[in-house]
FIKOL-635940 format. One record per residue (C-alpha): residue in one letter; x, y, z. Coordinates in steps of 0.2 Angstrom, whole numbers, padded with zeros to 4 digits, always signed. Example, Ala and Ser with C-alpha at 12.3 -4.5 7.8 and 13.67 -1.06 7.14 Angstrom:
! residues 2
a+0062-0022+0039;s+0068-0005+0036;
! end
This chain:
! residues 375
x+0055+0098+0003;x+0056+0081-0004;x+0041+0074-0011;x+0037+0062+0003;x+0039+0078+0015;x+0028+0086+0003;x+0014+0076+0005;x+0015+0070+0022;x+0013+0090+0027;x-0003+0090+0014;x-0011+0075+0022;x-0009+0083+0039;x-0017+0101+0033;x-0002+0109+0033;x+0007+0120+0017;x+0020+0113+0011;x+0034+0120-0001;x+0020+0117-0017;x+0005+0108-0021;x+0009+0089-0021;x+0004+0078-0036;x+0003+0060-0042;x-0008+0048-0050;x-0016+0032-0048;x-0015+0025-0064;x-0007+0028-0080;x-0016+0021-0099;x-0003+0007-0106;x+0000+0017-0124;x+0002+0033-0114;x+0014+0026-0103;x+0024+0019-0118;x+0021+0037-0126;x+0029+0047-0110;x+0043+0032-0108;x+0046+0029-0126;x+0048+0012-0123;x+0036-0003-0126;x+0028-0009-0111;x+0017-0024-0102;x+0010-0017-0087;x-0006-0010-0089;x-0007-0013-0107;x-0022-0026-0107;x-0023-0041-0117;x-0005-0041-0121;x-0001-0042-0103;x-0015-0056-0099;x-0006-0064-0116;x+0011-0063-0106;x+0004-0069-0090;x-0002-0087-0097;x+0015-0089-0108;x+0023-0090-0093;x+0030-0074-0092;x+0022-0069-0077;x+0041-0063-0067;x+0042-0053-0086;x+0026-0043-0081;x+0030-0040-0063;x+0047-0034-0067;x+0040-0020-0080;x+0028-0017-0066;x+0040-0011-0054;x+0051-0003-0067;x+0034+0008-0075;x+0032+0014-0059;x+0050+0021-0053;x+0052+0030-0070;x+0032+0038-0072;x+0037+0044-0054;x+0054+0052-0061;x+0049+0058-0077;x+0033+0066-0071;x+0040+0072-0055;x+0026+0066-0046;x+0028+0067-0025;x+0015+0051-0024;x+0015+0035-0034;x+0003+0022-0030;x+0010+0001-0033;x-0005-0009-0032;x-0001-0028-0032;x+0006-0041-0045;x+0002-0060-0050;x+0008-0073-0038;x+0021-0082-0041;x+0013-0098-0047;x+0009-0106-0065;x-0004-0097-0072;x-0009-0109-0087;x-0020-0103-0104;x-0039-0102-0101;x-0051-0110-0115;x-0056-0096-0124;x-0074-0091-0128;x-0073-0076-0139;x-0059-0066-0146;x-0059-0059-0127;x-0068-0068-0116;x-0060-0083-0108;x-0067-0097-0095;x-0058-0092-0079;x-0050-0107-0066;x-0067-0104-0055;x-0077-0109-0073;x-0084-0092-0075;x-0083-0083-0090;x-0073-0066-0093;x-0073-0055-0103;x-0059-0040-0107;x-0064-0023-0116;x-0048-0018-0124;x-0054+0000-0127;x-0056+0002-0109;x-0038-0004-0102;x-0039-0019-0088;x-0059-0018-0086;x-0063-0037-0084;x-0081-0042-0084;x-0090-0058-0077;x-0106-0065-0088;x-0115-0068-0074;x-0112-0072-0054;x-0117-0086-0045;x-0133-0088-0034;x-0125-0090-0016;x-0131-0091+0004;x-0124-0084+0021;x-0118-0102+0019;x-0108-0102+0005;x-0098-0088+0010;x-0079-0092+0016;x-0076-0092+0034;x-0073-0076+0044;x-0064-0084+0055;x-0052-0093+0044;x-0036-0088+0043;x-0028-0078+0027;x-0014-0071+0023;x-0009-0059+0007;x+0008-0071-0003;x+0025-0064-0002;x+0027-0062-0020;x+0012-0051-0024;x+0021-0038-0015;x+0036-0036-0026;x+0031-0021-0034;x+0028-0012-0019;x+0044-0017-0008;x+0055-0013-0026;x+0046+0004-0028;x+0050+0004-0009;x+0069+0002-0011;x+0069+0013-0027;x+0059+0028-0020;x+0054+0024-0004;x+0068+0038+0005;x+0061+0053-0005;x+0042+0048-0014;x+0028+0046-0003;x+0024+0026-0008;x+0004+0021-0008;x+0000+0006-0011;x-0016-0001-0018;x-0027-0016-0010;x-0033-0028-0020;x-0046-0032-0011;x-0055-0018-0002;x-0072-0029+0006;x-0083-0015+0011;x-0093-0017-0003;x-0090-0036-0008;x-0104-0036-0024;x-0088-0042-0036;x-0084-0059-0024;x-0103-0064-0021;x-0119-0062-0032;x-0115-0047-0043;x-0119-0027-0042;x-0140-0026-0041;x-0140-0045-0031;x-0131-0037-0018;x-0140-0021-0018;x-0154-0032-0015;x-0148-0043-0004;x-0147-0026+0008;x-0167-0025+0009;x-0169-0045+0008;x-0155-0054+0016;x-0147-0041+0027;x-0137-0057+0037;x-0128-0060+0018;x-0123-0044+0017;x-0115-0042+0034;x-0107-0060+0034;x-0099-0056+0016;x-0092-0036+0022;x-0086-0048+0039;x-0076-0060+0028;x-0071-0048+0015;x-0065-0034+0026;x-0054-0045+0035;x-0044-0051+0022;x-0043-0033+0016;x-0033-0032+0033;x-0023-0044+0031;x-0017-0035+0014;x-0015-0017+0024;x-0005-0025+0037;x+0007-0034+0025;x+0008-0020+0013;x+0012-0008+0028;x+0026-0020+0033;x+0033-0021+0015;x+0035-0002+0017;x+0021+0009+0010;x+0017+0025+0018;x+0000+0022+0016;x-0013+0011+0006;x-0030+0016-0004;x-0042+0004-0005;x-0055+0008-0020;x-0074+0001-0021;x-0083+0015-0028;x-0099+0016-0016;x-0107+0032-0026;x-0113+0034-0048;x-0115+0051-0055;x-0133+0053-0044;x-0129+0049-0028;x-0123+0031-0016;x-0130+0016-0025;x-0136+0010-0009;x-0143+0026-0003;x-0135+0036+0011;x-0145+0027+0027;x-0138+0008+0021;x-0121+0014+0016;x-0120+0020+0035;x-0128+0005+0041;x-0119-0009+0030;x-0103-0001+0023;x-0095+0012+0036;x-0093-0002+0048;x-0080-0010+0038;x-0070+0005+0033;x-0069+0009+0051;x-0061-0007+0053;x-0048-0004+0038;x-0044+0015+0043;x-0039+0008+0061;x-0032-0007+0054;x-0023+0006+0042;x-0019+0020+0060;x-0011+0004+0070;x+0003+0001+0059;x+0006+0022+0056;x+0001+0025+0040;x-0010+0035+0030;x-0028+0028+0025;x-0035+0035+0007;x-0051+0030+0001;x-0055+0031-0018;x-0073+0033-0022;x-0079+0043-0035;x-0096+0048-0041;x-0107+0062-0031;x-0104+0056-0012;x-0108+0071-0004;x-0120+0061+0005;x-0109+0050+0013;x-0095+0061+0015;x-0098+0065+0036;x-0094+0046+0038;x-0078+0047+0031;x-0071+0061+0039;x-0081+0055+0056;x-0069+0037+0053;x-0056+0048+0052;x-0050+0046+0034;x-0034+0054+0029;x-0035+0056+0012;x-0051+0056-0002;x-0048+0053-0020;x-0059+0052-0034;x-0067+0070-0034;x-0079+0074-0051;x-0081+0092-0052;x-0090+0091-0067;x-0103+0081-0057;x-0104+0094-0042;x-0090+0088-0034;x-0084+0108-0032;x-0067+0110-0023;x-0071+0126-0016;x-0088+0120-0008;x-0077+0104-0002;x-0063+0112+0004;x-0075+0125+0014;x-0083+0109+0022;x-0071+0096+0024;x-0054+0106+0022;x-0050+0104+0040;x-0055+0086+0042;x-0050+0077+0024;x-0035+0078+0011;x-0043+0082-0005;x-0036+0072-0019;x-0042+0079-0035;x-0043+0095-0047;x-0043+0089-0065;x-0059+0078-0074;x-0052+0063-0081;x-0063+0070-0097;x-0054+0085-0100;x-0039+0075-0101;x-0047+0065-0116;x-0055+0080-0124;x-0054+0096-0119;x-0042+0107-0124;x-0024+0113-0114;x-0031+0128-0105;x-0047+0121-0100;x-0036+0110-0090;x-0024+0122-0085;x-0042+0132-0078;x-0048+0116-0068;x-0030+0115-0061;x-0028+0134-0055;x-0048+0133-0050;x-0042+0119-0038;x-0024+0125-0030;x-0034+0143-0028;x-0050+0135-0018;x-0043+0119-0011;x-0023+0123-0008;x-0025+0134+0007;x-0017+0129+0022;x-0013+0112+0014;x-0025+0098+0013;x-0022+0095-0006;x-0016+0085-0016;x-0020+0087-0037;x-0021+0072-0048;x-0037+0068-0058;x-0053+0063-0055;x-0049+0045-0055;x-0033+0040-0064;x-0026+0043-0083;x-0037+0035-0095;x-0037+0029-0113;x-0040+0040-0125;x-0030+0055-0114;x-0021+0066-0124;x-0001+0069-0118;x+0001+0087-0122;x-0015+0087-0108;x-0007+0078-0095;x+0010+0089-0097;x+0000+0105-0097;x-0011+0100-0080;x+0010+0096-0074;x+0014+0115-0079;x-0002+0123-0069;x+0004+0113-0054;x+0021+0122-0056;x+0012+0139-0059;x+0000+0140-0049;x+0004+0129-0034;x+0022+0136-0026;x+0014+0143-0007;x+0009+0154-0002;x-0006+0152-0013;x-0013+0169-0020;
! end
């Protein structure tokens, strides 16, 4: 089977020839480790650094390339392209620290770079239902943030299966408005707020599905994490009332134009797990075992109704040792891989600090352990 093959019979709960594999993301000095080869994408301040020299077509174009060669050297049967800077002038920032920066909106960022692309604002802004954009206005994703995905398209698109990642995903907005605990609140105090802001949120997001969908990609993952490691931030009853409306939208939105509809969330969602397979999600990624996320226990509740991405922690990668990770692997084709449904990649995506010869030996149990029939 080709990979795309592979992972379209996985998503529609049938075996294919193995367990499929990819990942979502990939640390910038592993990448250069695994390429042997300097790179910019994903490699934090060096590639902001690029981006306000002017050398925002240089960072686009390692973009596509990182992608096409993780893909081959890895031999991974997903690979998901998010999108890339617009073509436009993107001019240097005053600074405020030796990371922090004041952005074009006069907010203040700030970049960890221990921690890879992890952006933070110093504070968010105090808004009303009136100061939210229009819902009804009409937007459109630009042209040239989709270059990675129609390149990786071209490149892989006849034999990978290409997922592309949302920018924006709306259904849970707290990032664009007043901030994680404001909008928590804003639930209990100004419901109207929160609906308006998931409304003009959740349409835009559309408007990336649809033109990401048209650029080529088999599918496309949005990604705001509703759950920590005790539970849905917003408890289960409000993340029914406030959040599942909008990824109804997106999964039809997604359904229309034939593709596939992951959702990433990680955390302990048990929870809230029933409103995604009632929405009709294809795919779930983001799965903690270590937090009681247990691949067995998912696989006998959802296995018929959700494609299970997951299998490795993404902190075993960093510091366990090659046969704990080839443990959680085989733990996860065993329980999860029967009769399809799985796709193992881990826990969230490959993160500073992860250790090579960890990541090649989670490649090998795959190999091992994951050719079907599974015994």
């Amino acid at each position: 089977m080709t990979p795309k093959e592979r992972m379209i019979a996985a998503l529609n709960h049938r075996e294919p020839d193995r367990v499929p594999t990819g990942e979502n993301l990939v640390d910038g000095k592993l990448t250069e480790e695994i390429l042997g080869r300097p790179v910019l994408y994903n490699s934090g301040w060096q590639e902001l650094e690029a981006l306000w020299d002017g050398r925002r077509n240089e960072v686009v174009a390692d973009c596509c390339r990182v992608h096409v060669e993780l893909a081959r050297a890895l031999e991974w049967d997903y690979v998901r392209v998010p999108t890339v800077p617009a073509d436009r002038t993107y001019r240097r920032p005053r600074m405020t620290g030796p990371y922090s920066w004041i952005d074009e909106g006069g907010e203040e960022l700030t970049l960890n770079p221990d921690a890879g692309n992890v952006i933070v604002r110093s504070r968010f802004p105090e808004m009303g239902v009136d100061d939210l954009p229009d819902p009804n206005a009409r937007f459109e994703a630009h042209p040239t943030e989709l270059e990675a995905i129609r390149y990786v398209v071209r490149e892989l698109g006849e034999t990978h299966f290409v997922i592309a990642r949302s920018p924006m995903d709306g259904t849970f907005p707290w990032a664009m408005t007043v901030g994680m605990a404001g909008f928590l609140i804003r639930m209990i105090t100004d419901p109207e707020f929160v609906r308006r802001s998931v409304e003009v949120y959740v349409k835009r997001s559309i408007a990336y599905i649809d033109a990401m969908l048209d650029a080529g990609a088999d599918a496309v993952m949005t990604t705001d994490d509703y759950s920590d490691n005790r539970g849905p931030m917003m408890g289960a009853a409000r993340f029914r009332e406030f959040i599942l409306p909008g990824l109804t939208q997106q999964c039809e939105a997604v359904h229309r134009k034939g593709g596939y509809f992951i959702k990433h969330t990680d955390g302990l969602v048990w929870d809230i797990l029933d409103g995604f397979a009632e929405v009709g999600i294809d795919g779930w990624h983001g799965i903690q075992p270590a937090i009681g996320m247990d691949l067995r226990a998912l696989k006998a509740r959802y296995g018929d109704r959700l494609c299970l991405f997951g299998g490795v922690d993404c902190e075993t990668l960093i510091r366990g040792s090659e046969a704990r990770v080839r443990e959680e692997a085989r733990y996860a084709i065993q329980h999860a891989g029967p009769g399809g449904g799985l796709v193992v990649t881990t826990s969230n995506a490959v993160q500073p600090g992860a250790r090579l010869e960890n990541y090649l030996a989670m490649r090998q149990a795959i190999r091992d352990y994951g050719r079907y029939p599974i015994r």
